[in-house]
C-alpha positions as a Markdown table, in Angstrom:
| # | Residue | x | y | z |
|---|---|---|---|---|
| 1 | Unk | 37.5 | -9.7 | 5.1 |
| 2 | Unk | 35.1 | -7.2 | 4.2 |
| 3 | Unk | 36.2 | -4.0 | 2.5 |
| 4 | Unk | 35.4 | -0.8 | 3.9 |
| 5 | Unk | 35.4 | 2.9 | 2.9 |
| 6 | Unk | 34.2 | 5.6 | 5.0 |
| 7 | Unk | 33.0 | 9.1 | 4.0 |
| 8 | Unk | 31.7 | 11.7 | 6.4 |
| 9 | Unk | 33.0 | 15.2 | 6.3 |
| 10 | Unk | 32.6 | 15.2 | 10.7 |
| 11 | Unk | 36.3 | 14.0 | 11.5 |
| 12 | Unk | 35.2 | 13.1 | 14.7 |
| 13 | Unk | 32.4 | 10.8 | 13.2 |
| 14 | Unk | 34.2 | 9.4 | 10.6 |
| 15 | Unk | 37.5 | 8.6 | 13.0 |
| 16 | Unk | 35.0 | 7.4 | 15.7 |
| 17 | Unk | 33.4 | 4.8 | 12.9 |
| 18 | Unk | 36.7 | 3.6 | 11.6 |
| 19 | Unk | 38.3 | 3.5 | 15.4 |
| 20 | Unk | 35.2 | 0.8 | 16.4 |
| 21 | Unk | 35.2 | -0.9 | 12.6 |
| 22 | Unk | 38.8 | -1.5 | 13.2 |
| 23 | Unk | 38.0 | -3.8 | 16.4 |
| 24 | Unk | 36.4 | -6.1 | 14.3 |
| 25 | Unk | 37.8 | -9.6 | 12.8 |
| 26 | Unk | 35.5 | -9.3 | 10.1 |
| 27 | Unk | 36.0 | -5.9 | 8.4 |
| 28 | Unk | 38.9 | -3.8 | 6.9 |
| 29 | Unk | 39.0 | -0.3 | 6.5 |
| 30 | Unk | 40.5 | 0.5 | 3.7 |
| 31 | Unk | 40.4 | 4.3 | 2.8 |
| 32 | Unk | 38.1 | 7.1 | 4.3 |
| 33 | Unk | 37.0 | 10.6 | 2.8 |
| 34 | Unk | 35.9 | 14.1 | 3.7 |
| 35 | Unk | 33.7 | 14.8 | 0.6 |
| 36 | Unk | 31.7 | 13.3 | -1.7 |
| 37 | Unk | 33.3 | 13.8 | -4.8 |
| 38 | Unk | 36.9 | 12.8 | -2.8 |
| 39 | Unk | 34.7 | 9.2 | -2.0 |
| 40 | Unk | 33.8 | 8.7 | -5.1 |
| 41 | Unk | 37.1 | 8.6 | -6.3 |
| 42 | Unk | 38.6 | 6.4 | -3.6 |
| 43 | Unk | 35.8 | 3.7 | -4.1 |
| 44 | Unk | 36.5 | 3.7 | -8.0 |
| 45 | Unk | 40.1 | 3.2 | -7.0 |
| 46 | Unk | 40.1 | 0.7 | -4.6 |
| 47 | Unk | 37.0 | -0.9 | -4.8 |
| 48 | Unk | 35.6 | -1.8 | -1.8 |
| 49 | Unk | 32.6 | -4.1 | -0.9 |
| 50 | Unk | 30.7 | -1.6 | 1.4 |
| 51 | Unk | 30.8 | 2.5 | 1.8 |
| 52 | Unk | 29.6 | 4.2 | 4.2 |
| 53 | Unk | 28.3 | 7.5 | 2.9 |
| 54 | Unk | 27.1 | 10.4 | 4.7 |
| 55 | Unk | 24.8 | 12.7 | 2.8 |
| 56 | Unk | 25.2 | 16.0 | 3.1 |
| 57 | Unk | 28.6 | 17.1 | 3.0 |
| 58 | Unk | 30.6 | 20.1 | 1.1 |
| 59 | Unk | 32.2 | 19.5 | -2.3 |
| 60 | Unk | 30.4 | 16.6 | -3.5 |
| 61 | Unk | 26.9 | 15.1 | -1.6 |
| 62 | Unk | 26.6 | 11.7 | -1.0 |
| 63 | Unk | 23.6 | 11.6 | -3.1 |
| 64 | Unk | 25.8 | 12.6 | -6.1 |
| 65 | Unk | 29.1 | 10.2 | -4.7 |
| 66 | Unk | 26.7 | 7.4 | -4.9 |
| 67 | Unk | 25.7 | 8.4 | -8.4 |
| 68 | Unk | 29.3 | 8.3 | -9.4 |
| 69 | Unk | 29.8 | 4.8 | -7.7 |
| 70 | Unk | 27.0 | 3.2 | -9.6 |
| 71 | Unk | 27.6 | 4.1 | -12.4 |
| 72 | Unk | 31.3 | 3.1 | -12.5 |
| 73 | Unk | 31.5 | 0.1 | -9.9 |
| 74 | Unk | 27.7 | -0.9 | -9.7 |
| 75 | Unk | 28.7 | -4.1 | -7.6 |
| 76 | Unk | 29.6 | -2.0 | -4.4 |
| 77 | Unk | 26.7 | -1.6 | -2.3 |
| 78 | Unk | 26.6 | 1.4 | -0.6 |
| 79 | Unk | 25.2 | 2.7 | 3.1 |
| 80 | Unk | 23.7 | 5.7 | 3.4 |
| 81 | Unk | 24.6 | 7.0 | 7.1 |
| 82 | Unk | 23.1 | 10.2 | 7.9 |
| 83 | Unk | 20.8 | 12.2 | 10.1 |
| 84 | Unk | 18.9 | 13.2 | 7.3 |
| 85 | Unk | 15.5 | 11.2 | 7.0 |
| 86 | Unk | 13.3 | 13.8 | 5.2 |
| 87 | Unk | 12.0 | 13.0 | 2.0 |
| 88 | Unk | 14.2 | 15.2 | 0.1 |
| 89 | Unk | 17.2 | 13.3 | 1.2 |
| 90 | Unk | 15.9 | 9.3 | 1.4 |
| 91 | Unk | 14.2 | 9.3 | -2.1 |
| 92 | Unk | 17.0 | 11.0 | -4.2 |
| 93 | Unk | 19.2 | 8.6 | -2.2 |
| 94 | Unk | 17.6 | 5.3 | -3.0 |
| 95 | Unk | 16.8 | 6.6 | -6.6 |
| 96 | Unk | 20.9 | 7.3 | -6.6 |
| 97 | Unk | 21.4 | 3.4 | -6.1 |
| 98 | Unk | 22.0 | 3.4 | -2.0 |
| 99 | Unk | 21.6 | -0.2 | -0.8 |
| 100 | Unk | 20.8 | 0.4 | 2.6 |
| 101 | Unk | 19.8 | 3.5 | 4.9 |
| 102 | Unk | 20.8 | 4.2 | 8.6 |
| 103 | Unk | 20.6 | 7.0 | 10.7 |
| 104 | Unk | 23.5 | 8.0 | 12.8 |
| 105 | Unk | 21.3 | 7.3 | 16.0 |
| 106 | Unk | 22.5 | 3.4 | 15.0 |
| 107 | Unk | 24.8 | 1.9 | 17.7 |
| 108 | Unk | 28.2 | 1.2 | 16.6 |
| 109 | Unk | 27.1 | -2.6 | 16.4 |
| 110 | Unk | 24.4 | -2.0 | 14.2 |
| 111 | Unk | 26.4 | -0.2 | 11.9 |
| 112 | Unk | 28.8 | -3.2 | 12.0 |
| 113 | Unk | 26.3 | -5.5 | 11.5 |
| 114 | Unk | 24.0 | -3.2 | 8.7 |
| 115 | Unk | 27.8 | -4.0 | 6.6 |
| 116 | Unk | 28.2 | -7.2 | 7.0 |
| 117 | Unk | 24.5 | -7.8 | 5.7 |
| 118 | Unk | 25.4 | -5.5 | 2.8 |
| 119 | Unk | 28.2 | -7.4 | 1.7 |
| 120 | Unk | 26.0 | -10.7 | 1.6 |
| 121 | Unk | 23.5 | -9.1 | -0.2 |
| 122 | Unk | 21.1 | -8.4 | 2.9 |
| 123 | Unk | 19.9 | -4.3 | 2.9 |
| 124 | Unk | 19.3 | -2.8 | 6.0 |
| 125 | Unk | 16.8 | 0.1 | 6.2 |
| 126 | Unk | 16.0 | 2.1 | 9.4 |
| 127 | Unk | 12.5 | 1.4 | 10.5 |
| 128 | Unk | 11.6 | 5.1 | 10.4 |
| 129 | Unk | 13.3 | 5.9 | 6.8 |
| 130 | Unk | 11.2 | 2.5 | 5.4 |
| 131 | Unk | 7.9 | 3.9 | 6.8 |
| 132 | Unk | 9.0 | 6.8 | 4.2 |
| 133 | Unk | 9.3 | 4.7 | 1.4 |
| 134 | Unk | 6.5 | 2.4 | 1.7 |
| 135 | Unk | 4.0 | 5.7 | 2.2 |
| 136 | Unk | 5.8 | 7.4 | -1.2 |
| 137 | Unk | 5.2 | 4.2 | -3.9 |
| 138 | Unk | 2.5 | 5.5 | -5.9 |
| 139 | Unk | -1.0 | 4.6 | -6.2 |
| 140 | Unk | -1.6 | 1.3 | -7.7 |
| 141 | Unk | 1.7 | -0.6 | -6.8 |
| 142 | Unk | 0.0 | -2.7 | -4.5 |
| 143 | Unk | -1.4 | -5.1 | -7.5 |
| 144 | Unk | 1.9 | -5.3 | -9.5 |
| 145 | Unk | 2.7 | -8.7 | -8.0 |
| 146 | Unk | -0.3 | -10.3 | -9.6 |
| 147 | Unk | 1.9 | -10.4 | -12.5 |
| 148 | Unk | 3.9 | -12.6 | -11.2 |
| 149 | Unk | 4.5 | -16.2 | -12.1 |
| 150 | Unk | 4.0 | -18.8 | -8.5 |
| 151 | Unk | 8.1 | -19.4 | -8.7 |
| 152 | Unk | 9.0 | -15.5 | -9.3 |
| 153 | Unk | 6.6 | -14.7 | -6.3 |
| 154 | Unk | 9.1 | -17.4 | -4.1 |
| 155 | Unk | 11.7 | -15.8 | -5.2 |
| 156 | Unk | 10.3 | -12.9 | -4.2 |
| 157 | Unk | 9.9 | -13.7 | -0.8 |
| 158 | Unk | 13.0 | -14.6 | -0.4 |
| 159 | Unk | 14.2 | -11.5 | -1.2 |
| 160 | Unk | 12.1 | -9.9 | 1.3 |
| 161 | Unk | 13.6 | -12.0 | 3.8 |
| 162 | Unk | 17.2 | -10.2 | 2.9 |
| 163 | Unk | 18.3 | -13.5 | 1.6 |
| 164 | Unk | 21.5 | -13.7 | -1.3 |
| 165 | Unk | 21.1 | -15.6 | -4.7 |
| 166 | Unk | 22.6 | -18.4 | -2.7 |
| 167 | Unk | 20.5 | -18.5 | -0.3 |
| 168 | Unk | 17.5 | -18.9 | -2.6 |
| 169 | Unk | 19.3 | -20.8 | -5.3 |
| 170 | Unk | 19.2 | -23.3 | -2.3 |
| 171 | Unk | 15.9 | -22.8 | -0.3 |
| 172 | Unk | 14.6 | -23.6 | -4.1 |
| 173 | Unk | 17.1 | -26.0 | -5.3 |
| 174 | Unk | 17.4 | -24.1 | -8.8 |
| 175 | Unk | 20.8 | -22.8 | -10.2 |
| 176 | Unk | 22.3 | -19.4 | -9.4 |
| 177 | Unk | 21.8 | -18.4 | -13.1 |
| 178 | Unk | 17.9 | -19.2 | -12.8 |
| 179 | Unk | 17.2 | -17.0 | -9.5 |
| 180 | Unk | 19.0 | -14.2 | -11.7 |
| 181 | Unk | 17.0 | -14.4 | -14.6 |
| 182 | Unk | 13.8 | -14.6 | -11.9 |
| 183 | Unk | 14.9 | -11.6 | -9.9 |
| 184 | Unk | 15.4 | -9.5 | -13.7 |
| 185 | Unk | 11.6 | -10.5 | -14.3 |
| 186 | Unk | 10.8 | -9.3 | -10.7 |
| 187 | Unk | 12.5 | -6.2 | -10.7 |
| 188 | Unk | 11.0 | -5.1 | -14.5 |
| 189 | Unk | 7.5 | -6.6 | -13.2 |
| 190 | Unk | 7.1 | -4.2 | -10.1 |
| 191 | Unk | 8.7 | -1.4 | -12.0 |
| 192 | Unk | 11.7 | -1.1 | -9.0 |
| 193 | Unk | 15.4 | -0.6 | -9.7 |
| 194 | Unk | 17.2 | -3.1 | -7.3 |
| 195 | Unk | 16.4 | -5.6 | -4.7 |
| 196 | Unk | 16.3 | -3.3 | -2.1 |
| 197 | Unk | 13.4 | -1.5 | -3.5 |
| 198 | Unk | 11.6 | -5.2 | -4.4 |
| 199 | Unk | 12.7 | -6.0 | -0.6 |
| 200 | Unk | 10.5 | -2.5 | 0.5 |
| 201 | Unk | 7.7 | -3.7 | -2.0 |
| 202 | Unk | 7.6 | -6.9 | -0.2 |
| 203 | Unk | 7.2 | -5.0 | 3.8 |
| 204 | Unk | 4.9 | -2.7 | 2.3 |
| 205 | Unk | 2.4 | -5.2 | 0.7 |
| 206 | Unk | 2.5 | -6.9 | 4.0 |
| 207 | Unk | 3.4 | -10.7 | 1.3 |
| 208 | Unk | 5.5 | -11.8 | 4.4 |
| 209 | Unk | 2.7 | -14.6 | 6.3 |
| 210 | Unk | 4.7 | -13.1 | 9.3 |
| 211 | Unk | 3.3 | -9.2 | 8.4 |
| 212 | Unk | -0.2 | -10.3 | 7.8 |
């Protein structure tokens, strides 16, 4: 089961999430919260797999909830569901540590299936928000890959294709421990914070055959 916590200020939202996340086999809410600074709290207590944050919310944003969460459960990967996606809330957002960003236009499956990825260590990001992020890397980024050794640039890949440390230790047929030391090269080689932003780098550069 996959453990959920759900933060929205809207009652009616939040409920309305929980009431459809409830139908399924796979997930189990565990807590909700009105506030960011309420959310963060929960998710340090219980410790879910996947949360649900809105943004903008009173007492607490979800920008600053995130923050919290990072820094004192850093494993949890959290969902940024909002109907923010202006720059001033998607970059502070994904600089805060958010592992995937949806906008509350997402059907109820998506949303369901946006945290099932999340808890295999596949991001989800709304088609319009990533358009946003790939247009704000700075100049120059586009060459950072050259750095890259031929077995990091795989592994790579990979990541672009949303796939786990599994997944890849598999596809490669190399040892868990080796496609973490590959993805800590990757990550301090194209200057990004997680794998969601290496994921992004990936779309953006168009290193996909499929994208070319």
């Amino acid at each position: 089961m996959i453990r959920v916590v759900v933060v929205d200020d809207h009652e009616v939202v939040r409920k309305g999430i929980i009431a459809y996340l409830q139908t399924d086999m796979e997930i189990d809410v565990i807590g909700e919260a009105s506030s960011g600074n309420e959310g963060a709290t929960l998710v340090i207590e219980k410790q879910p797999d996947v949360v649900l944050m809105d943004l903008m919310m009173d007492n607490g944003s979800g920008i600053e909830a995130t923050e919290q969460i990072m820094e004192k459960y850093p494993s949890c990967k959290v969902i940024i569901l909002t109907s923010y996606y202006d720059d001033e809330q998607i970059f502070p957002a994904m600089e805060a540590g958010a592992f995937s960003y949806l906008l509350k236009t997402s059907s109820a499956s998506d949303i369901s299936r946006a945290i099932k990825k999340a808890a295999k260590g596949e991001n989800v990001i709304e088609p319009t928000v990533a358009g946003k992020v790939f247009s704000g890397y700075r100049k120059g980024s586009e060459q950072l890959h050259e750095s890259l050794t031929n077995r990091e640039l795989e592994v790579l890949l990979c990541i672009g294709d949303g796939m786990t440390n599994k997944e890849i230790s598999d596809k490669l047929y190399i040892g868990i421990k080796t496609v973490k030391t590959h993805v800590s090269n990757i990550l301090a080689k194209l200057q990004v914070n997680d794998r969601t932003q290496a994921a992004v780098y990936v779309h953006k550069n168009k290193l996909l055959k499929e994208e070319e």
